[in-house]
DRENDO-1510 file (C-alpha; in Angstrom, 1 decimal, always signed):
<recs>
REC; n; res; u; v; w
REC; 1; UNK; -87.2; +96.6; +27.5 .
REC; 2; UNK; -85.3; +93.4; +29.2 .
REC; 3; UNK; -85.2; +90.1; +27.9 .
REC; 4; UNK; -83.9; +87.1; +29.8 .
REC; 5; UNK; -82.3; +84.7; +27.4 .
REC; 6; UNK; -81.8; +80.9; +28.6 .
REC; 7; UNK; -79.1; +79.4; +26.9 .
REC; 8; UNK; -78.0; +75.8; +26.8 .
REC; 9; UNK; -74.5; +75.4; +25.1 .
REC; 10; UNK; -71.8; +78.0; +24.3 .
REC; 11; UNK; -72.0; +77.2; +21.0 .
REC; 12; UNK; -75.5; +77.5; +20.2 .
REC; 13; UNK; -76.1; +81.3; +21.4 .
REC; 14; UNK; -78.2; +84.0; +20.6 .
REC; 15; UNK; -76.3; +84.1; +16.9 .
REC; 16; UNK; -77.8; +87.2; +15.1 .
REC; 17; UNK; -80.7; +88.0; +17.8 .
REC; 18; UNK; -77.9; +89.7; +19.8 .
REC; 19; UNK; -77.4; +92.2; +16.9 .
REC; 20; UNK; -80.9; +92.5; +16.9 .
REC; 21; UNK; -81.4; +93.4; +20.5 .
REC; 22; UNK; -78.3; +95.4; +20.7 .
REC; 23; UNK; -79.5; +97.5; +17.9 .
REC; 24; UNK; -82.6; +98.5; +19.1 .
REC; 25; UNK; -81.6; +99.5; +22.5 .
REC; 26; UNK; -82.9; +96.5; +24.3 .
REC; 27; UNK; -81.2; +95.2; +27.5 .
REC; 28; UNK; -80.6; +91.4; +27.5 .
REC; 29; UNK; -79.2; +89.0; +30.1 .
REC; 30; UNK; -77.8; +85.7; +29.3 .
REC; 31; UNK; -78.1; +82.5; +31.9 .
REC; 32; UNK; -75.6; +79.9; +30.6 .
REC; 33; UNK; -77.2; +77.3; +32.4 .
REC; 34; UNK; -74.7; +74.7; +31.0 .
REC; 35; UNK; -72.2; +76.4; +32.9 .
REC; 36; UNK; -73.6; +76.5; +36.0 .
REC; 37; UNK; -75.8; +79.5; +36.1 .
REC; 38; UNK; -79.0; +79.2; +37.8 .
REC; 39; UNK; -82.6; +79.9; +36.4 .
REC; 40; UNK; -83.4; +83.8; +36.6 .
REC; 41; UNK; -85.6; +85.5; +39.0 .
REC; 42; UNK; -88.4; +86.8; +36.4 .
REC; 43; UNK; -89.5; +89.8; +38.3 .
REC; 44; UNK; -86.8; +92.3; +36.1 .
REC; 45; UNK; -87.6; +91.0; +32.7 .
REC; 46; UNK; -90.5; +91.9; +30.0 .
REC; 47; UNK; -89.6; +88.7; +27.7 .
REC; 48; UNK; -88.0; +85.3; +28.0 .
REC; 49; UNK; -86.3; +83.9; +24.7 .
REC; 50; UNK; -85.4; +80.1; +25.4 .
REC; 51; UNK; -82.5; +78.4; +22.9 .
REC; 52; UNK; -82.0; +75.3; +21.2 .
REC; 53; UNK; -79.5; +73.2; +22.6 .
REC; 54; UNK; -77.4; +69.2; +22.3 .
REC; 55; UNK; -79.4; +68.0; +24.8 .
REC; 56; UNK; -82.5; +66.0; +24.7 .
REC; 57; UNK; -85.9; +67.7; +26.3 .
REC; 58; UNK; -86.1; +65.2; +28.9 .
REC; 59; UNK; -82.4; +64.2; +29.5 .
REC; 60; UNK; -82.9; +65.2; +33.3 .
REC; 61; UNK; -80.0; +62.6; +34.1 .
REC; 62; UNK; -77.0; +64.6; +32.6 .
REC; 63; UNK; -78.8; +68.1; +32.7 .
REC; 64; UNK; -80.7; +67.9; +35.9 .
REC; 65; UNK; -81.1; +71.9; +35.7 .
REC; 66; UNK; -83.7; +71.0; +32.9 .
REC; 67; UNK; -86.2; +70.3; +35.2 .
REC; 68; UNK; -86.0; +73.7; +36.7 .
REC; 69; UNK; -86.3; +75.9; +33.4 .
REC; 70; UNK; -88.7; +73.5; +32.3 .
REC; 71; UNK; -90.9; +74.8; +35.7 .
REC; 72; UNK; -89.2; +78.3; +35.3 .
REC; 73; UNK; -91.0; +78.5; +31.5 .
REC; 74; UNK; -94.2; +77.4; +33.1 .
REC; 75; UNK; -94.3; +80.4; +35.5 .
REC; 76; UNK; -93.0; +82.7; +32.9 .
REC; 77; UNK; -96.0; +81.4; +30.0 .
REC; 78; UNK; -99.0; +80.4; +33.0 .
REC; 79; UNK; -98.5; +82.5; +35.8 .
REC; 80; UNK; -96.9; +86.0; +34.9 .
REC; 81; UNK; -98.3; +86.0; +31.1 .
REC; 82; UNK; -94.8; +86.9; +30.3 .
REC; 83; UNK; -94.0; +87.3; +26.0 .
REC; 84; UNK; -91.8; +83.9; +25.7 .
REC; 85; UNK; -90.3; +82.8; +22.8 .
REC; 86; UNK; -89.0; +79.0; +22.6 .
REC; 87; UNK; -86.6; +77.9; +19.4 .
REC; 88; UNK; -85.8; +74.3; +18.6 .
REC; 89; UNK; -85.4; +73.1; +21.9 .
REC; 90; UNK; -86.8; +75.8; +23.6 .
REC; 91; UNK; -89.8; +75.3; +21.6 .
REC; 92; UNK; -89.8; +71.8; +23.2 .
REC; 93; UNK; -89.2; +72.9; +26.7 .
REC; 94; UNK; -91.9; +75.4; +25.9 .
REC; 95; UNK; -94.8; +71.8; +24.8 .
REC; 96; UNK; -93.2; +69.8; +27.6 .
REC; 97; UNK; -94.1; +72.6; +30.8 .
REC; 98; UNK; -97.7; +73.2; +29.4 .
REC; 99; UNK; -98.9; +69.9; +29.1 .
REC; 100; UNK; -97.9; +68.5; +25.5 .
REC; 101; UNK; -95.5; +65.8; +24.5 .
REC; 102; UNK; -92.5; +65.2; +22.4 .
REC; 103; UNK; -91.5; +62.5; +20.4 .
REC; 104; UNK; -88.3; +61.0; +19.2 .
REC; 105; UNK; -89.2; +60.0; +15.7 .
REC; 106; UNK; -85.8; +57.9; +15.2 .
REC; 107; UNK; -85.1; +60.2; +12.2 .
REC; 108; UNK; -83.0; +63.5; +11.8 .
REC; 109; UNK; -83.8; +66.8; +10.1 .
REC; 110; UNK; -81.3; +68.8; +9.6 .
REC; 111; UNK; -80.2; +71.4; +6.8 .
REC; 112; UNK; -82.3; +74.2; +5.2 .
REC; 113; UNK; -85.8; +73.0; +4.7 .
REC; 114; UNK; -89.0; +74.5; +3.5 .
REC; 115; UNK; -91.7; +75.8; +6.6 .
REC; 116; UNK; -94.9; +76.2; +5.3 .
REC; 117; UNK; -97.3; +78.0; +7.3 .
REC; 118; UNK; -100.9; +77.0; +7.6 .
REC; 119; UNK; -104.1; +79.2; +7.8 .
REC; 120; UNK; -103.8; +80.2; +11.4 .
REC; 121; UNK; -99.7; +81.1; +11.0 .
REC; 122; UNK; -100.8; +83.1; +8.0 .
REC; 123; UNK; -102.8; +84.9; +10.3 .
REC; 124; UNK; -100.6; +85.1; +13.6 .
REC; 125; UNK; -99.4; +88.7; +14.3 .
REC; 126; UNK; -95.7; +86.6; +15.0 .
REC; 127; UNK; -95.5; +85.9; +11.2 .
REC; 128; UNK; -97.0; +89.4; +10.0 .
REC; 129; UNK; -94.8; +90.2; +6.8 .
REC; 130; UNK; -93.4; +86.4; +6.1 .
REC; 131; UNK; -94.5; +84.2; +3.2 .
REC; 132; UNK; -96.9; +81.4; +3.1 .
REC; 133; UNK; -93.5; +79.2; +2.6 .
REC; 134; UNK; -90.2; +80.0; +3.7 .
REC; 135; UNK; -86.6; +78.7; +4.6 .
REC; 136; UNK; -85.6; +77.6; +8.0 .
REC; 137; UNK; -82.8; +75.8; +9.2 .
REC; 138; UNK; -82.8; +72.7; +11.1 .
REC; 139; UNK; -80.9; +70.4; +13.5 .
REC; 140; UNK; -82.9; +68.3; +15.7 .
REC; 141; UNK; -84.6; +64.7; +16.0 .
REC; 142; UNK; -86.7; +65.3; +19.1 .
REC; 143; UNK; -89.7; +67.3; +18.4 .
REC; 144; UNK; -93.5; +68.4; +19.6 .
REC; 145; UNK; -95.7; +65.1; +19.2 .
REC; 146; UNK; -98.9; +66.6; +20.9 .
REC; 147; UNK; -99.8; +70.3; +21.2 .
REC; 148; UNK; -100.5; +71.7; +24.8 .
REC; 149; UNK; -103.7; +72.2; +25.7 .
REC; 150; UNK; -105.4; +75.2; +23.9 .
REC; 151; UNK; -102.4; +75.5; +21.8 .
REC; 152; UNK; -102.3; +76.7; +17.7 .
REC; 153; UNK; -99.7; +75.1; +15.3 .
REC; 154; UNK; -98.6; +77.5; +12.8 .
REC; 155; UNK; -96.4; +75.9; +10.7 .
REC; 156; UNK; -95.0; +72.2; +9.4 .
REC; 157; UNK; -91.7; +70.7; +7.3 .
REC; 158; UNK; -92.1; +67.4; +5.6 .
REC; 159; UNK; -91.0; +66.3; +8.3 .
REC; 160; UNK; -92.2; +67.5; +11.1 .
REC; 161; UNK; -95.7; +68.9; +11.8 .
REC; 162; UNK; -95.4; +71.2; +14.3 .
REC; 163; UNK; -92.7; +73.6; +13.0 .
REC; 164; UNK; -94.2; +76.3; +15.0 .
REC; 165; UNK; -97.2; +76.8; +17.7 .
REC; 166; UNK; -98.4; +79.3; +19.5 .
REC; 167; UNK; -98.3; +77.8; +22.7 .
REC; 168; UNK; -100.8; +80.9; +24.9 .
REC; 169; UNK; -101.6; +84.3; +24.0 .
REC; 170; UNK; -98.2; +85.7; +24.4 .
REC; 171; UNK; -96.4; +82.9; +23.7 .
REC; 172; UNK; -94.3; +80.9; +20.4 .
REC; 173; UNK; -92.2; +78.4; +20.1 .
REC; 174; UNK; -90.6; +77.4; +16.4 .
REC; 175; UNK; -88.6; +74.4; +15.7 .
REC; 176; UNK; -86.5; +76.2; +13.2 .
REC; 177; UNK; -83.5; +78.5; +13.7 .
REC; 178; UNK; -84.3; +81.8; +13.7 .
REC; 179; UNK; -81.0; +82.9; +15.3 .
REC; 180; UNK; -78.1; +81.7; +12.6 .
REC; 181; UNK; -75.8; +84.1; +11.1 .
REC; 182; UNK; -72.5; +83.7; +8.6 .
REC; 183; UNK; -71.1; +81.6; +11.8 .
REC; 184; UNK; -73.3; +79.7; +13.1 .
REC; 185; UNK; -72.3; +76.3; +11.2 .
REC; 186; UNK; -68.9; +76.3; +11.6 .
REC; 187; UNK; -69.5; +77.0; +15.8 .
REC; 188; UNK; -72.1; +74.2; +15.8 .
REC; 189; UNK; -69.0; +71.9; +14.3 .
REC; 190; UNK; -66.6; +72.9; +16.5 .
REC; 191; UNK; -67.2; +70.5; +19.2 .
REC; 192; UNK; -65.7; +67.3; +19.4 .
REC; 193; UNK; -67.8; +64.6; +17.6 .
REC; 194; UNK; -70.4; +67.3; +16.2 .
REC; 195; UNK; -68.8; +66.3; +12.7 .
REC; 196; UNK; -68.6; +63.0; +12.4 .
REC; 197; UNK; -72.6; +62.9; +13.6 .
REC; 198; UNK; -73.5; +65.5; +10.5 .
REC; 199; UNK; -71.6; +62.8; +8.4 .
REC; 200; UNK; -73.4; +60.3; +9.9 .
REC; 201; UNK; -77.0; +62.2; +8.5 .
REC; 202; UNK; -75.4; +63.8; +5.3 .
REC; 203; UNK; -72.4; +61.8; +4.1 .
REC; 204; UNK; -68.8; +62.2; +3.9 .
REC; 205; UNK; -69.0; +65.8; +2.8 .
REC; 206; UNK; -71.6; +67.1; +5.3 .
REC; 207; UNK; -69.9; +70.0; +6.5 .
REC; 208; UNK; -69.5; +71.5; +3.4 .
REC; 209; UNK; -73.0; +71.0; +2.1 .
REC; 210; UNK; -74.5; +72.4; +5.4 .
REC; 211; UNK; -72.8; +75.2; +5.1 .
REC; 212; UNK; -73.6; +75.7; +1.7 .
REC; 213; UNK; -77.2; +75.2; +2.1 .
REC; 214; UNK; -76.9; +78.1; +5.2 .
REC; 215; UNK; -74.6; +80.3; +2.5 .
REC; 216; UNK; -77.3; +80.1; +0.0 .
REC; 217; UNK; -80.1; +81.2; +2.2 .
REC; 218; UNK; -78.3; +83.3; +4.5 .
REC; 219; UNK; -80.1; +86.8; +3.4 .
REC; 220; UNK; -83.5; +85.3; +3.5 .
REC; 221; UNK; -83.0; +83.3; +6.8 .
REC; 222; UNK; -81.9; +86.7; +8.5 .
REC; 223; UNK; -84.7; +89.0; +7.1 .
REC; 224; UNK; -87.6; +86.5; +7.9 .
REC; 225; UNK; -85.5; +86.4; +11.6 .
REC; 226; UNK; -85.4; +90.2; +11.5 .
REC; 227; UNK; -89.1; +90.3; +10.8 .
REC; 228; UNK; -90.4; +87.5; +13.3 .
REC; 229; UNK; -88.1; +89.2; +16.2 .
REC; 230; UNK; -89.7; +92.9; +15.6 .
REC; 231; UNK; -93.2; +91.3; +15.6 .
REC; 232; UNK; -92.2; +89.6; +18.7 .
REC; 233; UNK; -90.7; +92.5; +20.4 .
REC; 234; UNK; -94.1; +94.4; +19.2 .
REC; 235; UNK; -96.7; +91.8; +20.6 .
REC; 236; UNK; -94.2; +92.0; +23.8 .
REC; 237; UNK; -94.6; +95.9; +24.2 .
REC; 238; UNK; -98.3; +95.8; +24.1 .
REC; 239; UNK; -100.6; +95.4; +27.3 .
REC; 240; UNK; -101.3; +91.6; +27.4 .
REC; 241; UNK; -105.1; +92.2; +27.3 .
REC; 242; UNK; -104.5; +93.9; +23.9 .
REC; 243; UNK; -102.9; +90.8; +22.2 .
REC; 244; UNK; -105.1; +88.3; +20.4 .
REC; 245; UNK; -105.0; +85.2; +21.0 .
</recs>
């Protein structure tokens, strides 16, 4: 198996999802498209994982390469049925190329928060093996207003509704974090002004309650990662007439 993964900032990689691939045997390519790498060719790959990322969904202005993936997701989900998994703003990407819209709510969540799945996540092969509520950890403010056409949601936060959807038959997005591991908080941080925004949300001591809040559910975060990744990587493998929608 080969995955293409489409990353949007150096900081906010593949986190524990690389050990993951790396030890199962699977081949992965990266395209750093905030670097200046161009979209893949699809034709080599048997999944597409899509990242979070800074940006905003539709800041076409400063990233005009946005407007490519977001057409490059389309083919990938509509046209070649390919397995796809979208997370934070990858999940957005994912709403935005197949017809739903996002929305900019004026409020952030961010930190460790509960997901609680509903009946059909309970039910979706992705989440075979997770509990009706679990952690997941967030940063974002823009997220999925309006489901694509023929989409499921699968899971909601307080606030937000649409934690998680499944946007086609072999398809996910989820709004959480799936990816974090012990250094995730302190690489999100590390660019200039990254701090003093978490302040701005969580107060003078934000950094160390963030990470604190990550410490805490570390093990959990990671097995219920461990689990949703083998589940996708399952539904992936099979023939796509054999997966339900």
């Amino acid at each position: 198996m080969k995955i293409s993964v489409l990353q949007h900032a150096g900081f906010e990689h593949a986190g524990i999802l690389r050990d993951f691939m790396r030890a199962d045997g699977i081949a992965f390519d990266v395209a750093a498209l905030d670097d200046g790498d161009a979209v893949p060719m699809l034709d080599p790959y048997d999944a597409l994982i899509v990242l979070g990322g800074p940006m905003g969904p539709l800041d076409y202005d400063a990233h005009p390469w946005l407007a490519d993936e977001t057409a490059l997701i389309r083919e990938a989900i509509v046209a070649r049925a390919l397995p796809t998994l979208g997370i934070c703003l990858g999940h957005q990407l994912m709403a935005q190329a197949l017809g739903g819209t996002l929305a900019l709510p004026g409020h952030t969540e961010v930190g460790v928060v509960e997901i609680t799945l509903n009946e059909a996540g309970r039910r979706d092969p992705l989440f075979a093996g997770w509990e009706s509520t679990s952690p997941g950890l967030q940063w974002h403010e823009w997220q999925v207003k309006e489901l694509p056409p023929g989409a499921v949601p699968l899971a909601h936060s307080t606030a937000c509704q649409i934690q998680a959807m499944r946007a086609a038959p072999r398809a996910w997005g989820v709004q959480f974090h799936i990816e974090v591991y012990d250094g995730t908080i302190n690489e999100w941080l590390a660019p200039e002004g990254h701090e003093l925004e978490l302040q701005r949300i969580m107060g003078p001591d934000a950094r160390n309650d963030f990470g604190s809040q990550a410490a805490q559910n570390m093990a959990r975060l990671n097995r219920d990662a461990r689990r949703l990744f083998d589940n996708f990587i399952a539904l992936a493998r099979r023939p796509a007439e054999a997966v339900e929608a």
